[in-house]
N, CA, C and O atoms as CSV, one atom per row, in Angstrom:
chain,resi,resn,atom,element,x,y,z
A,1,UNK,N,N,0.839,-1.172,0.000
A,1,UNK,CA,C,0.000,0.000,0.000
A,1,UNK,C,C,0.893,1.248,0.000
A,1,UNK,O,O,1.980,1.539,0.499
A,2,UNK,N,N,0.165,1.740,-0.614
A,2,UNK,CA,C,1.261,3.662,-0.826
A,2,UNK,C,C,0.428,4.798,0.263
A,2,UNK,O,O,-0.735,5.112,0.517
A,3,UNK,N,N,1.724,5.151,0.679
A,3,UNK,CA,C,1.293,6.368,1.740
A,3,UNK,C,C,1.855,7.721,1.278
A,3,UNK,O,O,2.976,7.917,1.748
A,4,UNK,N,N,1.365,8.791,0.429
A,4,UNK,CA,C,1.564,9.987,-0.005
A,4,UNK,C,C,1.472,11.058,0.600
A,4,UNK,O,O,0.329,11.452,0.830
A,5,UNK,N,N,2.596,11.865,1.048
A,5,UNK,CA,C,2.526,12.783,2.069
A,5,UNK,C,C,2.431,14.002,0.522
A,5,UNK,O,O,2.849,13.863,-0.627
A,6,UNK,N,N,1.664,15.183,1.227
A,6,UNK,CA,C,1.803,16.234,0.138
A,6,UNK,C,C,1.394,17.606,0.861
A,6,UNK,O,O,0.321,17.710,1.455
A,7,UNK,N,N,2.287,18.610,0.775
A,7,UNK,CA,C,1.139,20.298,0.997
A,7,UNK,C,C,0.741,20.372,0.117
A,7,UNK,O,O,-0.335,20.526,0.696
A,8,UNK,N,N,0.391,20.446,-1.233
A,8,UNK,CA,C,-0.416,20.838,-2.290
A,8,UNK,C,C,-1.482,20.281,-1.824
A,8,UNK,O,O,-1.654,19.315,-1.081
A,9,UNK,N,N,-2.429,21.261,-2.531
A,9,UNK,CA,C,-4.164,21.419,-2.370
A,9,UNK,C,C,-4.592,20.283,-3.258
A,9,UNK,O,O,-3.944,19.751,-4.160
A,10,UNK,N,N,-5.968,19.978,-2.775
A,10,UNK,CA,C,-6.376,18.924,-3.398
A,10,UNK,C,C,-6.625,19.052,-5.039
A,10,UNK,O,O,-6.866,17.944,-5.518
A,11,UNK,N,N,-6.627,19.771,-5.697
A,11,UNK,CA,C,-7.531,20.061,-6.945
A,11,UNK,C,C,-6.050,19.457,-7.769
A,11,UNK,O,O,-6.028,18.397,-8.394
A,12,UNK,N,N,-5.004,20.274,-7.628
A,12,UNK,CA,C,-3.151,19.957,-8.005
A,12,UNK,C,C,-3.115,18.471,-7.829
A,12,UNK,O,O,-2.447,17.922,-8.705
A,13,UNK,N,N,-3.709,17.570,-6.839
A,13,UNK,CA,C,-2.993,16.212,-6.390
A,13,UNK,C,C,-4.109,15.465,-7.249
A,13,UNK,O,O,-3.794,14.501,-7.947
A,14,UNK,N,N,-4.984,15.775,-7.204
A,14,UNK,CA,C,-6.304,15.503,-8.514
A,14,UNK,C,C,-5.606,15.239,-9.726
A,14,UNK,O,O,-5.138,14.109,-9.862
A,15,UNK,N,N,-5.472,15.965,-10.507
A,15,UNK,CA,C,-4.925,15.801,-11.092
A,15,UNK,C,C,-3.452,15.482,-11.588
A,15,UNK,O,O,-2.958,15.633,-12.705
A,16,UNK,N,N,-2.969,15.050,-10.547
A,16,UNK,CA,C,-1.366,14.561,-11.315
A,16,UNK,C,C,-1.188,13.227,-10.182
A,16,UNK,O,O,-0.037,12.822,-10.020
A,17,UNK,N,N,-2.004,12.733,-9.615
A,17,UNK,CA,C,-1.585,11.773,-8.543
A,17,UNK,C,C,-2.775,10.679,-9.332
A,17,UNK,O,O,-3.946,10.946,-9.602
A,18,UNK,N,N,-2.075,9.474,-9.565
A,18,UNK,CA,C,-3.085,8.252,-10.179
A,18,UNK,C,C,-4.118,7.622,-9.280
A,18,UNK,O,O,-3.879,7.869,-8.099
A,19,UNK,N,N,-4.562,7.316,-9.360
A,19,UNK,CA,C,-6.057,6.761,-8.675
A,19,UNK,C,C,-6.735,7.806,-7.668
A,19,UNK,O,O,-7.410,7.500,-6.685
A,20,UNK,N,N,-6.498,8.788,-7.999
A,20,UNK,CA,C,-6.894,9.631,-6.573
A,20,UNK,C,C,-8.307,9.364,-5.902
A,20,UNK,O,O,-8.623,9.488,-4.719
A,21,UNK,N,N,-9.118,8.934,-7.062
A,21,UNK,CA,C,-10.779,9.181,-6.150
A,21,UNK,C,C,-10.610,7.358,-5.383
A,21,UNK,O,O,-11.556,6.818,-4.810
A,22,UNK,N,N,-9.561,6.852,-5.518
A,22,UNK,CA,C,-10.000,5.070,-4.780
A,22,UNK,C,C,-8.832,5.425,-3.334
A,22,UNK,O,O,-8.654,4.644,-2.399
A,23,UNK,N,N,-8.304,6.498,-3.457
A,23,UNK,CA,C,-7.348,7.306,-2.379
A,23,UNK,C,C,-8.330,7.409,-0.779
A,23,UNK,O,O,-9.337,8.091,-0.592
A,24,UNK,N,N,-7.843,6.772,-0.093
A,24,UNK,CA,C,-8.136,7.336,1.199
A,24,UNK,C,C,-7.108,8.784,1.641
A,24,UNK,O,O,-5.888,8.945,1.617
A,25,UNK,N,N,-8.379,9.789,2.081
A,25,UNK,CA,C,-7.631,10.935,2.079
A,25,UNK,C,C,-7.806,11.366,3.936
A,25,UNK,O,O,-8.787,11.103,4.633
A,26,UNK,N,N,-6.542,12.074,4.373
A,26,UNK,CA,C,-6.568,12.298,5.579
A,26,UNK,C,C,-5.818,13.506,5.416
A,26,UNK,O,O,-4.640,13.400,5.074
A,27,UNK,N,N,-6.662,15.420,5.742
A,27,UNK,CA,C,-6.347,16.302,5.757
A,27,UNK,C,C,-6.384,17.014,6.985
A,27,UNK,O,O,-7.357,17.501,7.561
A,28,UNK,N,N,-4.787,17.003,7.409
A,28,UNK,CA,C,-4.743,17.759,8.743
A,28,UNK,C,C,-5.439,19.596,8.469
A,28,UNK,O,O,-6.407,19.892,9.170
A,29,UNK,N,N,-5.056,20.364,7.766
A,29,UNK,CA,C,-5.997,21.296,7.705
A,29,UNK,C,C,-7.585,21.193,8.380
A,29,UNK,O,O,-8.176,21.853,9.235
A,30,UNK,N,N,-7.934,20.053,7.562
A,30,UNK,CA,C,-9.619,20.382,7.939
A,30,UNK,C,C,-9.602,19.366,8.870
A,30,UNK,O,O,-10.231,18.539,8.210
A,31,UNK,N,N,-9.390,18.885,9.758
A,31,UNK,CA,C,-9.162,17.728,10.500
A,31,UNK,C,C,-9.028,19.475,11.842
A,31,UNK,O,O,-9.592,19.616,12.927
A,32,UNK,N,N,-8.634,19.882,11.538
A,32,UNK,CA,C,-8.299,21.535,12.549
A,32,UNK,C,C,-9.368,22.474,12.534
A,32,UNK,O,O,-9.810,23.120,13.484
A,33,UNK,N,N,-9.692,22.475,11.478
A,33,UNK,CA,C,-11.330,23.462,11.251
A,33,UNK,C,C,-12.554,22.609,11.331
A,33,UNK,O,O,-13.685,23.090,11.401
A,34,UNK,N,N,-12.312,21.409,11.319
A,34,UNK,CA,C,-13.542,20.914,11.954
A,34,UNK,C,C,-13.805,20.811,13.585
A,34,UNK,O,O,-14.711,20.289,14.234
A,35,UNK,N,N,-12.360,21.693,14.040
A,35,UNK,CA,C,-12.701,21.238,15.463
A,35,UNK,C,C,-12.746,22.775,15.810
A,35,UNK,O,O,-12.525,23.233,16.931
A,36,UNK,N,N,-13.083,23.546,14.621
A,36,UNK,CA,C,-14.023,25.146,15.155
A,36,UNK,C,C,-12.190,25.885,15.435
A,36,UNK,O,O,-12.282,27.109,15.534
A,37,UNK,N,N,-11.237,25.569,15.517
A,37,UNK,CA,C,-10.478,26.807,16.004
A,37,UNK,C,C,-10.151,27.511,15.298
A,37,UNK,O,O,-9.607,27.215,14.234
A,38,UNK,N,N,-10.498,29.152,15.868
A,38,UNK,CA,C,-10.175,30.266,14.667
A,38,UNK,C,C,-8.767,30.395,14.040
A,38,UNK,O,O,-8.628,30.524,12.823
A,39,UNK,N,N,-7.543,30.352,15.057
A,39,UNK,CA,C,-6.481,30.707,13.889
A,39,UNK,C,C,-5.447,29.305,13.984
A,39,UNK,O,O,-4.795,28.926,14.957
A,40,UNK,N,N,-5.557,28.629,12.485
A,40,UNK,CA,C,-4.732,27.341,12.800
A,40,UNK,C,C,-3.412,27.206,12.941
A,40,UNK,O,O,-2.910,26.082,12.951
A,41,UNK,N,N,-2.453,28.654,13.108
A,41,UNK,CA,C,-1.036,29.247,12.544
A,41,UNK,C,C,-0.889,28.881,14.296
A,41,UNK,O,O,0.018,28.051,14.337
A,42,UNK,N,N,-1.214,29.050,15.245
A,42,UNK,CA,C,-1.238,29.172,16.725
A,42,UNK,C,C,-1.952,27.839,17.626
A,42,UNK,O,O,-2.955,28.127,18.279
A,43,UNK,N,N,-1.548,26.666,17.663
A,43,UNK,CA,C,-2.217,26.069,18.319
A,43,UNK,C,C,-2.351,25.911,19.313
A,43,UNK,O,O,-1.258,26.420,19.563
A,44,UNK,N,N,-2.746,25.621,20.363
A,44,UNK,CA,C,-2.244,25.115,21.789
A,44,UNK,C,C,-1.716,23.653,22.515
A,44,UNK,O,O,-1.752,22.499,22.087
A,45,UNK,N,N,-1.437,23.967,23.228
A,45,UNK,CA,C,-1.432,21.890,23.887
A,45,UNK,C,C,-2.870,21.207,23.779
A,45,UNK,O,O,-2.931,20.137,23.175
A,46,UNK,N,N,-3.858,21.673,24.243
A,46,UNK,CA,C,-4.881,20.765,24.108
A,46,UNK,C,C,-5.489,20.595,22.641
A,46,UNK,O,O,-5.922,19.557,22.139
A,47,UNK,N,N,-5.418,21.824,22.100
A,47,UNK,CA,C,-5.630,21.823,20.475
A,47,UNK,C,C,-4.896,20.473,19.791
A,47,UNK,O,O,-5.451,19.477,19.327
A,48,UNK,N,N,-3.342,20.800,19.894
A,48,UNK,CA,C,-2.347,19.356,19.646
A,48,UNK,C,C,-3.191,18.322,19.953
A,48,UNK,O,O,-3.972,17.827,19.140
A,49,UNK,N,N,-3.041,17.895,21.350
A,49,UNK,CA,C,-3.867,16.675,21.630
A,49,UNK,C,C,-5.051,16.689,20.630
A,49,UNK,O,O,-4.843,16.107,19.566
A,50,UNK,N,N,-6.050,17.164,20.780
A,50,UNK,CA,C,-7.441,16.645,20.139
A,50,UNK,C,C,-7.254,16.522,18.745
A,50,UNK,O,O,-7.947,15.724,18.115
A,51,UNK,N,N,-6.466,17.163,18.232
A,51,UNK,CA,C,-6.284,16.982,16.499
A,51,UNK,C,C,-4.864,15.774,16.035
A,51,UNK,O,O,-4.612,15.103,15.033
A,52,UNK,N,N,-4.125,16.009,17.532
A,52,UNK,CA,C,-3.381,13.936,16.829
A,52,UNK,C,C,-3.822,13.092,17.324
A,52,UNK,O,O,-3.289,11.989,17.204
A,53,UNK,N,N,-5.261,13.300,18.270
A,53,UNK,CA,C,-5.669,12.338,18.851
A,53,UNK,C,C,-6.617,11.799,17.156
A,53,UNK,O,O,-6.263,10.714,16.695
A,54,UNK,N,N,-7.390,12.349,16.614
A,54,UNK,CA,C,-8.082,12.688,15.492
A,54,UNK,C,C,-7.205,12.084,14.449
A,54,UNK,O,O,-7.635,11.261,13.641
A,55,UNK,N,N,-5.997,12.492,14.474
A,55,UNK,CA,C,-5.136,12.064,13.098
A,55,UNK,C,C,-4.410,10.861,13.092
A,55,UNK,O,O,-3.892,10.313,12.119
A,56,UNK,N,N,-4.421,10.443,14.451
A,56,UNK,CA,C,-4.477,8.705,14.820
A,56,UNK,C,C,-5.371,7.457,14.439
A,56,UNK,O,O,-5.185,6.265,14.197
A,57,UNK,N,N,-6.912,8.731,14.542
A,57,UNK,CA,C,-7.828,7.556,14.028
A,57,UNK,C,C,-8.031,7.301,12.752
A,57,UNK,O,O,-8.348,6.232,12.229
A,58,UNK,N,N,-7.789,8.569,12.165
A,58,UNK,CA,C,-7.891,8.255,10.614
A,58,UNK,C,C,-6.750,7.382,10.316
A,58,UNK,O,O,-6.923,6.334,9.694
A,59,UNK,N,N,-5.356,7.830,10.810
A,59,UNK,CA,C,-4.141,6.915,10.245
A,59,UNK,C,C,-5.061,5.272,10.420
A,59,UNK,O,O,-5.357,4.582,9.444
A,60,UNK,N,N,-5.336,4.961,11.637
A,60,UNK,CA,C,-6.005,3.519,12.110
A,60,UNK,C,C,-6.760,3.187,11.458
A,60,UNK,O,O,-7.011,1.999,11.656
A,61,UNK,N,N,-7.579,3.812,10.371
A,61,UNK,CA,C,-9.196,3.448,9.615
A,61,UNK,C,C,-8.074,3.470,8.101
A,61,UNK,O,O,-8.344,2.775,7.122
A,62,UNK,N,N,-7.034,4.234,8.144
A,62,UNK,CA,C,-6.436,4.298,6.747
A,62,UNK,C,C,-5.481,2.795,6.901
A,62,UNK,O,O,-4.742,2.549,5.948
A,63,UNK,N,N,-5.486,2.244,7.555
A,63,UNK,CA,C,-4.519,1.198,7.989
A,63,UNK,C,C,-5.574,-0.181,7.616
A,63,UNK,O,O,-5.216,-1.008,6.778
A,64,UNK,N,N,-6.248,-0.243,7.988
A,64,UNK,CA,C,-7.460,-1.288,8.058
A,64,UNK,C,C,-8.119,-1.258,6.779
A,64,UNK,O,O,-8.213,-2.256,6.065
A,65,UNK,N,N,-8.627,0.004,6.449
A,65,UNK,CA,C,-9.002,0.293,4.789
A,65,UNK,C,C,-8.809,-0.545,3.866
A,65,UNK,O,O,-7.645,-0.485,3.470
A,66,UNK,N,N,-9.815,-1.783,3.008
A,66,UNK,CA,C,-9.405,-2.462,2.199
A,66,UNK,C,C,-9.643,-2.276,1.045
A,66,UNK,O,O,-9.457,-3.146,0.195
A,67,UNK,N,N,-10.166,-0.944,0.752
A,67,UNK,CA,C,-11.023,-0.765,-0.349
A,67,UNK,C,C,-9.738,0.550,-1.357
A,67,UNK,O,O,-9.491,0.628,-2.560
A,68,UNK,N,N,-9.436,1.016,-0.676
A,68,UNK,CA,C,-8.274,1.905,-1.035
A,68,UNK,C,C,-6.670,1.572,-1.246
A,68,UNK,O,O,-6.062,1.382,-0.192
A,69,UNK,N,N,-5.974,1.486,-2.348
A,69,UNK,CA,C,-4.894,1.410,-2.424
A,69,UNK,C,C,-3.757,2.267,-2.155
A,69,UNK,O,O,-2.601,2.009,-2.491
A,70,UNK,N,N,-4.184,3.411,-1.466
A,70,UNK,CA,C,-3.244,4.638,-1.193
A,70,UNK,C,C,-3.918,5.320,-0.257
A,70,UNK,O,O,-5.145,5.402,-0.186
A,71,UNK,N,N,-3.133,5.813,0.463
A,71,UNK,CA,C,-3.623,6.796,1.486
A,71,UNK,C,C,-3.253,8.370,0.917
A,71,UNK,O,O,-2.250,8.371,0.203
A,72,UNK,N,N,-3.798,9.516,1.084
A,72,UNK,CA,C,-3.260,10.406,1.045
A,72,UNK,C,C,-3.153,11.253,2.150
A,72,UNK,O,O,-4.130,11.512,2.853
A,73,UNK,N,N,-1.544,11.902,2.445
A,73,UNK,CA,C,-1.899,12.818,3.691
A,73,UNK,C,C,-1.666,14.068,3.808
A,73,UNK,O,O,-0.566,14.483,4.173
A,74,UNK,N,N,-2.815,14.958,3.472
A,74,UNK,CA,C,-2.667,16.343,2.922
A,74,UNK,C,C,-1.916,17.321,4.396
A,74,UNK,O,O,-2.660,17.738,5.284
A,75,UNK,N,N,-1.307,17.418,4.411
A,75,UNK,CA,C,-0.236,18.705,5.364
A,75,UNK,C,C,0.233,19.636,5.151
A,75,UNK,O,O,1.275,19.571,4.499
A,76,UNK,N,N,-0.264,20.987,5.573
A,76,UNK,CA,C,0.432,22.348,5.583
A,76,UNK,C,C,2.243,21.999,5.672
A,76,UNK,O,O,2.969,21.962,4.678
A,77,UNK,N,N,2.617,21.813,6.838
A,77,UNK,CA,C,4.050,21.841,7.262
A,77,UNK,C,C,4.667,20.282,7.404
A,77,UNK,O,O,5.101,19.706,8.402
A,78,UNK,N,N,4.541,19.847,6.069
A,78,UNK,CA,C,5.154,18.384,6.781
A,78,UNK,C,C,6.728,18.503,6.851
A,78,UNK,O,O,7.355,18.694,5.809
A,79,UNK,N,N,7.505,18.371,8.316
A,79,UNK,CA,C,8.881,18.459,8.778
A,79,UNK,C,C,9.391,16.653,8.301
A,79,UNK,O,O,8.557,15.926,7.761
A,80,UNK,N,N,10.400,16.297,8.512
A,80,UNK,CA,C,10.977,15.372,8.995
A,80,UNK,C,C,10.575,14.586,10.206
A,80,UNK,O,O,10.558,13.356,10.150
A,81,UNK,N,N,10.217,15.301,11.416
A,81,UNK,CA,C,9.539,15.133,12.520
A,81,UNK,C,C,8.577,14.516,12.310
A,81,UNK,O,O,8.679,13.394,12.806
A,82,UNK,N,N,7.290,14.742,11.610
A,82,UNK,CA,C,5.817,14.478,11.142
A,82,UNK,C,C,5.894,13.234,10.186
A,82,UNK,O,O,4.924,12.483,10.287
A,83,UNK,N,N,6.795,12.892,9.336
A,83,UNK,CA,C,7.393,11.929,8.848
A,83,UNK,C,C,7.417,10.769,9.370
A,83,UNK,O,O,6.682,9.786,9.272
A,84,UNK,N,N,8.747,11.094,10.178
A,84,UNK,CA,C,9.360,9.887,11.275
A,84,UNK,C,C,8.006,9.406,12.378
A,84,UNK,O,O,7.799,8.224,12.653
A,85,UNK,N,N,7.394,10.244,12.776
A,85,UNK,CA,C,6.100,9.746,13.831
A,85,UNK,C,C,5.246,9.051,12.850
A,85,UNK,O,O,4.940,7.911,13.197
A,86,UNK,N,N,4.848,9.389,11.875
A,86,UNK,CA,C,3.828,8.504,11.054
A,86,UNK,C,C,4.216,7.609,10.715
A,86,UNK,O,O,3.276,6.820,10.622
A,87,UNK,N,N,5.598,6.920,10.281
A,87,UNK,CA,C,6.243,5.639,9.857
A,87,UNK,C,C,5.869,4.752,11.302
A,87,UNK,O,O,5.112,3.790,11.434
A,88,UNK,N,N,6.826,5.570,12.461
A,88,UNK,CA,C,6.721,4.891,13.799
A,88,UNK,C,C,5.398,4.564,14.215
A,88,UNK,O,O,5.266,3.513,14.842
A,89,UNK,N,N,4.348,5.294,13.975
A,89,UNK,CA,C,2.548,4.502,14.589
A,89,UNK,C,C,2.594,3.808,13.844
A,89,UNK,O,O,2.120,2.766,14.297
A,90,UNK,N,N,3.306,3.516,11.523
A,90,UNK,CA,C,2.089,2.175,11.358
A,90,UNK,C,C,3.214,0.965,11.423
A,90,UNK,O,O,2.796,-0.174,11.218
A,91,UNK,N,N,4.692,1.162,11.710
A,91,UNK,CA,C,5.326,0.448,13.102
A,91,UNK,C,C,5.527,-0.234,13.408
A,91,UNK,O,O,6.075,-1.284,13.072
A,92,UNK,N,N,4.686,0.631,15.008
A,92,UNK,CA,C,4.195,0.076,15.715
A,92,UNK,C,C,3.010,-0.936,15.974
A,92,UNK,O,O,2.839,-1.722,16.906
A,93,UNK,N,N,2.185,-0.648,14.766
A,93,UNK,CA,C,0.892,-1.038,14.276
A,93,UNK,C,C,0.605,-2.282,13.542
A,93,UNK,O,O,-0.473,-2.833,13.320
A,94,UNK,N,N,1.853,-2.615,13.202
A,94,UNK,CA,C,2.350,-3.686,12.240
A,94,UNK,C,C,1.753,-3.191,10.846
A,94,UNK,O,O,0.963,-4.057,10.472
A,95,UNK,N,N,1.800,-2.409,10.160
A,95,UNK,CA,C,1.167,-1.466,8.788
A,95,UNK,C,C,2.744,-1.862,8.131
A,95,UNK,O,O,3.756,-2.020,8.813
A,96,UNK,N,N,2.655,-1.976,6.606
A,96,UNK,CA,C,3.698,-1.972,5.956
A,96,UNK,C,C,3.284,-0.763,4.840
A,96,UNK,O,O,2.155,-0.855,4.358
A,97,UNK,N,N,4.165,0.394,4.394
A,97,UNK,CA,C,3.699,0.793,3.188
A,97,UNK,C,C,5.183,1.851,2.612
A,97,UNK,O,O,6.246,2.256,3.081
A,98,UNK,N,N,4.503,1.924,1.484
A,98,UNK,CA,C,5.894,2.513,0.450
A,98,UNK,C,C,5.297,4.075,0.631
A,98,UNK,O,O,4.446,4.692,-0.009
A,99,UNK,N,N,5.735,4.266,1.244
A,99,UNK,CA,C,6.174,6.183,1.426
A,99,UNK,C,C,6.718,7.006,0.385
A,99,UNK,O,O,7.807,6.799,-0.151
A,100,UNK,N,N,5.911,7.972,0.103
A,100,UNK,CA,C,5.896,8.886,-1.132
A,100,UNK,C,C,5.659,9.939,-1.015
A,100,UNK,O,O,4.641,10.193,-0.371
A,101,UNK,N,N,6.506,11.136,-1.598
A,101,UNK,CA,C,5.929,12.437,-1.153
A,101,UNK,C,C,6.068,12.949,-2.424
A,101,UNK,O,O,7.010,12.907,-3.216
A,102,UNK,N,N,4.603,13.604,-2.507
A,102,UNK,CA,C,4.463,14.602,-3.814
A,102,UNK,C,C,4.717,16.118,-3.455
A,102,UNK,O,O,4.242,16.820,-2.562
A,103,UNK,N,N,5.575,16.367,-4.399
A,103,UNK,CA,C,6.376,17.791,-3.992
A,103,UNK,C,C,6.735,18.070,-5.583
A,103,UNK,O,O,7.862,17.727,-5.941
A,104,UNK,N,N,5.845,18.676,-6.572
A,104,UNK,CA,C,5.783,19.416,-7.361
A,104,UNK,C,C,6.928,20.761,-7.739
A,104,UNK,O,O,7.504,21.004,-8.799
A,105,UNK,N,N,6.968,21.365,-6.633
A,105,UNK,CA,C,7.563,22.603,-6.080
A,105,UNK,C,C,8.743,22.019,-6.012
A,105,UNK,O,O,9.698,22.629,-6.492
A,106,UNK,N,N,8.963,20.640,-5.372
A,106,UNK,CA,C,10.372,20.452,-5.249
A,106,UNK,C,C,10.976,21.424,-3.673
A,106,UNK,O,O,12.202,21.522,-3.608
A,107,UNK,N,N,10.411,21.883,-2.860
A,107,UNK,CA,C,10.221,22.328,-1.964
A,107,UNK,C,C,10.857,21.826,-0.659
A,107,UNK,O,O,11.722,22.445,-0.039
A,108,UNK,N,N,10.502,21.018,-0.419
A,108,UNK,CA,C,11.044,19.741,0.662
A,108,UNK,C,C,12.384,19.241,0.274
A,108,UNK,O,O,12.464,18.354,1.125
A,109,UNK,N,N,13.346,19.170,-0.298
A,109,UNK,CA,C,14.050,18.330,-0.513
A,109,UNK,C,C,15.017,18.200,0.828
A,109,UNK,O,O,15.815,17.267,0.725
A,110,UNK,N,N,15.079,18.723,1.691
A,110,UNK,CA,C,15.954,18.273,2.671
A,110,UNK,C,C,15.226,17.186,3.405
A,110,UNK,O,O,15.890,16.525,4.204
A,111,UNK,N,N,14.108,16.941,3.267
A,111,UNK,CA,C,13.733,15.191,3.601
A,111,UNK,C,C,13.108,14.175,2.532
A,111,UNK,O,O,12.229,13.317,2.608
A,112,UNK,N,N,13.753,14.535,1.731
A,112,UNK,CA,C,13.615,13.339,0.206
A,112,UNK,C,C,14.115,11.659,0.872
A,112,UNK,O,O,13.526,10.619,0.575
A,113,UNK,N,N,15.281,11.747,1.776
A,113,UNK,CA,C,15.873,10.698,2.085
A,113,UNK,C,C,14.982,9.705,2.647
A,113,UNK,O,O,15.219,8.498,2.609
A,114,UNK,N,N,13.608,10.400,3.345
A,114,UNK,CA,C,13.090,9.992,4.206
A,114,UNK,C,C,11.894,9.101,3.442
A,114,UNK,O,O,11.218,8.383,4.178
A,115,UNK,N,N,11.655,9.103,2.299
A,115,UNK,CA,C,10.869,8.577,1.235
A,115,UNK,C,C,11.869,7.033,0.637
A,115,UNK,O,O,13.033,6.653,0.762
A,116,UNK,N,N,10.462,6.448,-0.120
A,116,UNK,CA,C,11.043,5.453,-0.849
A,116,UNK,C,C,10.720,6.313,-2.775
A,116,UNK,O,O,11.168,5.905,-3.846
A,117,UNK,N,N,10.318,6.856,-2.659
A,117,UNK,CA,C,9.673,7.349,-4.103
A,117,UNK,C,C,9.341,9.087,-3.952
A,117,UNK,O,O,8.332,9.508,-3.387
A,118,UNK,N,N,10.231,9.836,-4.475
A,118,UNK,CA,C,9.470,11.092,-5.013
A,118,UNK,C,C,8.794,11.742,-6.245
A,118,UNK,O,O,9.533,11.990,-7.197
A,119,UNK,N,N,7.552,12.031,-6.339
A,119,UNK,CA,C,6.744,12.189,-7.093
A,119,UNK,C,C,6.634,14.081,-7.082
A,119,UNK,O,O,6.174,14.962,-6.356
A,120,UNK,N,N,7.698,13.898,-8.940
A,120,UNK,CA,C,7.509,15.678,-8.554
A,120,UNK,C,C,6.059,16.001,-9.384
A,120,UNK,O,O,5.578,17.134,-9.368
């Protein structure tokens, strides 16, 4: 199974990412505005908690998912950090998958290493 990390907006990954509509999609953005907070640039500790508590369950439903051959995981700021924790839950989880980051922009490259496949 393929796990696609990307900041580009959905309409961009639409079109240049293959199977997208059989894609399980998991968007930390709205995963944040669905939980009502006005500015998402500022979070707090409990904010954190409730939105990786949130981005755990989807990873867990994207893990189990038999109907989807790819996950997608739409992220404003994906670090190295955000990376390494998502490999480590599916792990821990016993999840196997080929890690991919779509980076168009070419943007990220100081964690290309951290991929098996980059998709510009």
């Amino acid at each position: 199974m393929r796990f696609i990390f990307t900041k580009e907006d959905r309409k961009t990954v639409r079109k240049q990412v293959d199977n997208f509509r059989q894609s399980y999609i998991i968007d930390a953005r709205e995963i944040i505005l669905q939980s009502d907070y006005v500015d998402t640039g500022v979070i707090t500790t409990a904010q954190d908690f409730i939105s990786n508590n949130e981005v755990e369950k989807r990873l867990l439903q994207a893990m189990n998912n038999k109907k989807s051959t790819q996950v997608i995981y739409f992220h404003y700021n994906i670090t190295g950090t955000l990376v390494k924790n998502v490999k480590a839950f599916f792990r821990a989880n016993g999840a196997k998958f080929e890690y991919i980051l779509f980076d168009p922009g070419q943007d990220l490259k100081a964690i290309y290493r951290l991929f098996d496949e980059i998709q510009p």
